[in-house]
N, CA, C and O atoms as CSV, one atom per row, in Angstrom:
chain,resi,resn,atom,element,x,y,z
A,1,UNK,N,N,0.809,-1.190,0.000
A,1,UNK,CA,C,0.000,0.000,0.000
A,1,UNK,C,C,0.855,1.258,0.000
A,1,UNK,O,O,0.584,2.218,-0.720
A,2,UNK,N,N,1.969,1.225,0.885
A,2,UNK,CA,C,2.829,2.371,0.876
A,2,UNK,C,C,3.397,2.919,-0.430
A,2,UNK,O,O,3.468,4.105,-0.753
A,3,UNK,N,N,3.826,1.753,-1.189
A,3,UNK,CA,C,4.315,2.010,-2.655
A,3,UNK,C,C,3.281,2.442,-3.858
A,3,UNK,O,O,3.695,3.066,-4.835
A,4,UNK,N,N,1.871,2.052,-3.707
A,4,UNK,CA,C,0.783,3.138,-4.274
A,4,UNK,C,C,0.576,4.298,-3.961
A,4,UNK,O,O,0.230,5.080,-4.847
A,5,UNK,N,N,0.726,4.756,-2.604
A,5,UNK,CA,C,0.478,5.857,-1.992
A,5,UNK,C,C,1.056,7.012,-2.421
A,5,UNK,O,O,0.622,8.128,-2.707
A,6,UNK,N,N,2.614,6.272,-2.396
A,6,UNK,CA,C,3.901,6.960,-2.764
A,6,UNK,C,C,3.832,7.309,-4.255
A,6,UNK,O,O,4.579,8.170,-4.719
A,7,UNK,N,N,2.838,6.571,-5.100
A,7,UNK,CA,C,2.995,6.741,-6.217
A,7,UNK,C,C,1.505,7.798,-6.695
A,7,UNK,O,O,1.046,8.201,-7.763
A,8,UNK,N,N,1.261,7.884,-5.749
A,8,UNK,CA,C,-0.053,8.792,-5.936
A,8,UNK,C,C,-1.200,7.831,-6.526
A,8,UNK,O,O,-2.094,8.399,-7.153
A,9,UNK,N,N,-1.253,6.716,-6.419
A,9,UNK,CA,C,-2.396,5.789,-7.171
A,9,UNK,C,C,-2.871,5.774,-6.570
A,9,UNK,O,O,-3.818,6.481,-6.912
A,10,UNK,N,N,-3.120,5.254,-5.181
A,10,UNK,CA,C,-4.147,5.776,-4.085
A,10,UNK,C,C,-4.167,6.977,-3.121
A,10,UNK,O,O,-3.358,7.905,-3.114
A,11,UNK,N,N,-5.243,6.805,-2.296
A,11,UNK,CA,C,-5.847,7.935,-1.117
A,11,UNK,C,C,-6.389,7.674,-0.685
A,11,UNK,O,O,-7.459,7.287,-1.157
A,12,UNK,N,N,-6.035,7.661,0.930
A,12,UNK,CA,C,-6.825,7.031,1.788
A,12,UNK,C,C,-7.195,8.211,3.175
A,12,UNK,O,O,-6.492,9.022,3.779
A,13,UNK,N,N,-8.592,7.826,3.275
A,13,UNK,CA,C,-9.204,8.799,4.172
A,13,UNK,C,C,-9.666,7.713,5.373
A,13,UNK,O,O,-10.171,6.611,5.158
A,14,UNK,N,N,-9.258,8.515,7.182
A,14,UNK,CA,C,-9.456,7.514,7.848
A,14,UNK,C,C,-10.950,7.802,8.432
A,14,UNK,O,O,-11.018,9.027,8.530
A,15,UNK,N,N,-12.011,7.300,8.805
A,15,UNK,CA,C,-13.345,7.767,9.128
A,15,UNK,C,C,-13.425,6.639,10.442
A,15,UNK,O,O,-13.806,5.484,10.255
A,16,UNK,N,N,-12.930,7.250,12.042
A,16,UNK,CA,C,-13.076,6.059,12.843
A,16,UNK,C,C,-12.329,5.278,12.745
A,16,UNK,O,O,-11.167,5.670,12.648
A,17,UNK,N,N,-12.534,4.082,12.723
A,17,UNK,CA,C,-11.533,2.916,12.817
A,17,UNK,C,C,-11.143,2.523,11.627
A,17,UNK,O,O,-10.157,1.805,11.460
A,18,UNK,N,N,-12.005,3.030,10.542
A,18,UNK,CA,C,-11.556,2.633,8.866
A,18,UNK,C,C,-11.214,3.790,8.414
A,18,UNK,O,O,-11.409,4.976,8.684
A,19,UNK,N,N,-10.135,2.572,6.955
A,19,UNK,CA,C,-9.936,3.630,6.320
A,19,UNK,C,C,-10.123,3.046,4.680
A,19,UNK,O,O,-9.842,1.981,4.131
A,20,UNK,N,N,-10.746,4.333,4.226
A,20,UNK,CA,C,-11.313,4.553,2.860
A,20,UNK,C,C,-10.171,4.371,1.812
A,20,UNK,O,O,-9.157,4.934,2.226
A,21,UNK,N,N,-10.047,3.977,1.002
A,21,UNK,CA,C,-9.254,4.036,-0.171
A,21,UNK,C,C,-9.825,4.307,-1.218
A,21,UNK,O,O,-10.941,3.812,-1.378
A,22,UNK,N,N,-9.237,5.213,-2.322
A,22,UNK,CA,C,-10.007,5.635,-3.356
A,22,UNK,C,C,-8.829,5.419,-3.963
A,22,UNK,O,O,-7.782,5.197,-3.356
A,23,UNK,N,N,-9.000,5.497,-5.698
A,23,UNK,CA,C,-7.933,5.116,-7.020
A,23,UNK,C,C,-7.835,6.558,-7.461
A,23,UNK,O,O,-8.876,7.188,-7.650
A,24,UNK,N,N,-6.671,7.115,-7.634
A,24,UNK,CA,C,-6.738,8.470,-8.248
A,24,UNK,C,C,-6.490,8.002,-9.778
A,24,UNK,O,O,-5.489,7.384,-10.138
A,25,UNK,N,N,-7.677,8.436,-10.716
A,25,UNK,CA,C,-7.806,8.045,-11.632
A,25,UNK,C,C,-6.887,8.630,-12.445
A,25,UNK,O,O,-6.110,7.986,-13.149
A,26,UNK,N,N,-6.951,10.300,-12.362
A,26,UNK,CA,C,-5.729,11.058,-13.311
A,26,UNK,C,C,-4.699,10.556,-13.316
A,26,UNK,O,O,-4.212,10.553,-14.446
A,27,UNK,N,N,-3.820,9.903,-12.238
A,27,UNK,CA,C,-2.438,8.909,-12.688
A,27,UNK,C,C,-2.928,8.171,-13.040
A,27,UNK,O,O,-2.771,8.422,-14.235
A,28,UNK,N,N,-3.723,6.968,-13.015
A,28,UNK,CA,C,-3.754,5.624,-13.665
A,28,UNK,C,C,-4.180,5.885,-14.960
A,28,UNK,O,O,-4.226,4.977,-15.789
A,29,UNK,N,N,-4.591,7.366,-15.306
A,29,UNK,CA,C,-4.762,7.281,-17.381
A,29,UNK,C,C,-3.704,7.805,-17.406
A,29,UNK,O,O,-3.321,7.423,-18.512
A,30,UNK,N,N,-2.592,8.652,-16.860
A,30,UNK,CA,C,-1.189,8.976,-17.386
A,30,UNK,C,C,-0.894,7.774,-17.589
A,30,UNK,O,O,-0.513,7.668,-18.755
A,31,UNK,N,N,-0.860,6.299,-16.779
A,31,UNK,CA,C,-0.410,5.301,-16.778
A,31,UNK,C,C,-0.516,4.641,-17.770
A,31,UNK,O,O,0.432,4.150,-18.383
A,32,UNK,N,N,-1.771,4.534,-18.080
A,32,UNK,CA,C,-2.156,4.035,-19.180
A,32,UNK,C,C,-1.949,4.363,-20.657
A,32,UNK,O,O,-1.900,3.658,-21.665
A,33,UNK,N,N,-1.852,5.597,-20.452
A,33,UNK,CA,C,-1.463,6.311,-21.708
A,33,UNK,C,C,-0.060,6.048,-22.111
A,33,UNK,O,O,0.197,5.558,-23.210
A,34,UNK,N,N,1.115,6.452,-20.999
A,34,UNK,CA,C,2.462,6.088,-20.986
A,34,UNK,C,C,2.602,4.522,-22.058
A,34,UNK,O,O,3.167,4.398,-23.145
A,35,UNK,N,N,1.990,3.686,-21.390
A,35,UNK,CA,C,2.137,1.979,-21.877
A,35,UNK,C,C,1.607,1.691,-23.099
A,35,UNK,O,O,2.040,0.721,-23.719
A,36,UNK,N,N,0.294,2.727,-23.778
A,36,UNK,CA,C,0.187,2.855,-24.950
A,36,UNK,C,C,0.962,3.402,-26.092
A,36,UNK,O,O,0.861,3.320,-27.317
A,37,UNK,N,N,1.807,4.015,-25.227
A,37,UNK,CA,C,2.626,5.141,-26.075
A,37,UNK,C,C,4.155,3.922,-26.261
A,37,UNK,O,O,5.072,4.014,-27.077
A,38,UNK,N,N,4.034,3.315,-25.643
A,38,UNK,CA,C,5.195,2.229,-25.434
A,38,UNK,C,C,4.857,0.946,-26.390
A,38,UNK,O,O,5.737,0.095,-26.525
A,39,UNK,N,N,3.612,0.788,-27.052
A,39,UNK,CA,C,3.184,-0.171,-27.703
A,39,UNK,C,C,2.850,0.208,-29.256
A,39,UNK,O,O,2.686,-0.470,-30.270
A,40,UNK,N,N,2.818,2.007,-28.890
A,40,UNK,CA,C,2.729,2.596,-30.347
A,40,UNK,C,C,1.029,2.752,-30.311
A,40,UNK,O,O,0.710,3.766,-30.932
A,41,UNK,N,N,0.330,2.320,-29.979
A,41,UNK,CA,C,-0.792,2.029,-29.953
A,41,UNK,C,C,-1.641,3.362,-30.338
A,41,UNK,O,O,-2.482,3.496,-31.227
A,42,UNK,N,N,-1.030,4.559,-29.133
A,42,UNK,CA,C,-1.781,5.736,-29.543
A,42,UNK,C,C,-1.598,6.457,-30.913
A,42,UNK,O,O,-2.389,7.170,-31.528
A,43,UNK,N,N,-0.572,6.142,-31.156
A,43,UNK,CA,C,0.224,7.149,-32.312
A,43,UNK,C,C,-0.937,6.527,-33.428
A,43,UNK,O,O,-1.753,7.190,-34.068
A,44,UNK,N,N,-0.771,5.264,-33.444
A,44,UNK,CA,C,-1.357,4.095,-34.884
A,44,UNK,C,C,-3.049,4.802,-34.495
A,44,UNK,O,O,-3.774,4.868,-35.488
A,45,UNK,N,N,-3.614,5.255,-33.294
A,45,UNK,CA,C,-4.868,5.440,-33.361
A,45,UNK,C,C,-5.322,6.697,-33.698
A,45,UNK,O,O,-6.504,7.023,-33.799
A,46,UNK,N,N,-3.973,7.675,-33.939
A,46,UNK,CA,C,-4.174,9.223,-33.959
A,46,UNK,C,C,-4.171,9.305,-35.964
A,46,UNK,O,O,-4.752,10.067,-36.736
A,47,UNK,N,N,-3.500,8.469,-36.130
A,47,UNK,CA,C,-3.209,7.985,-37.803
A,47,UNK,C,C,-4.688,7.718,-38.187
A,47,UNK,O,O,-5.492,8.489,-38.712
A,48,UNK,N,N,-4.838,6.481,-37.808
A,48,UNK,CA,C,-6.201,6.079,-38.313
A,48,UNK,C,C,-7.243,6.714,-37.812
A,48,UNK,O,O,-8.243,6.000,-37.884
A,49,UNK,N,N,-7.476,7.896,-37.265
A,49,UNK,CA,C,-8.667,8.582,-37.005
A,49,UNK,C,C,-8.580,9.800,-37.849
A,49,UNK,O,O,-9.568,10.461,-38.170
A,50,UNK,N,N,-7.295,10.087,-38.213
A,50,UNK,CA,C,-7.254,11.226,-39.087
A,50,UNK,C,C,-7.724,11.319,-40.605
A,50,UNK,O,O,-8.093,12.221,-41.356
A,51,UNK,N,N,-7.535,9.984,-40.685
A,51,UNK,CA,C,-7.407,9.011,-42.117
A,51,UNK,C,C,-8.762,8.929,-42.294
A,51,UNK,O,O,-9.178,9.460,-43.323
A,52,UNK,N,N,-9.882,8.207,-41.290
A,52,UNK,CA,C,-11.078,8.472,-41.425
A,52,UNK,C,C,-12.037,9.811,-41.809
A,52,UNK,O,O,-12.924,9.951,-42.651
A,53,UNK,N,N,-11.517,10.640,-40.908
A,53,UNK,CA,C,-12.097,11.686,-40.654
A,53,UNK,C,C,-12.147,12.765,-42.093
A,53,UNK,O,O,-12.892,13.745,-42.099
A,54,UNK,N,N,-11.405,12.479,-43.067
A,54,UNK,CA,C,-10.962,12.882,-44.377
A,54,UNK,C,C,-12.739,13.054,-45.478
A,54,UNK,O,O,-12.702,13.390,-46.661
């Protein structure tokens, strides 16, 4: 958990004896985006939408 935290992927709020965890979504689509960009994936989808759009 510490190493999400640290990474800003989670947030945790304590209410009482629990505690809440939420996913910070804005990093996990940098994330996602990063690994697309690593597979080419986005580039090939920015091509073929342009190509359509003609």
């Amino acid at each position: 958990m510490s190493v999400l935290k640290k990474a800003d992927l989670i947030r945790d709020e304590r209410h009482g004896k629990y505690i809440v965890y939420t996913l910070n979504t804005s990093v996990l689509e940098e994330v996602i985006l990063w690994m697309q960009d690593l597979k080419g994936e986005r580039y090939e989808r920015q091509v073929v939408s342009k190509r359509t759009s003609r």
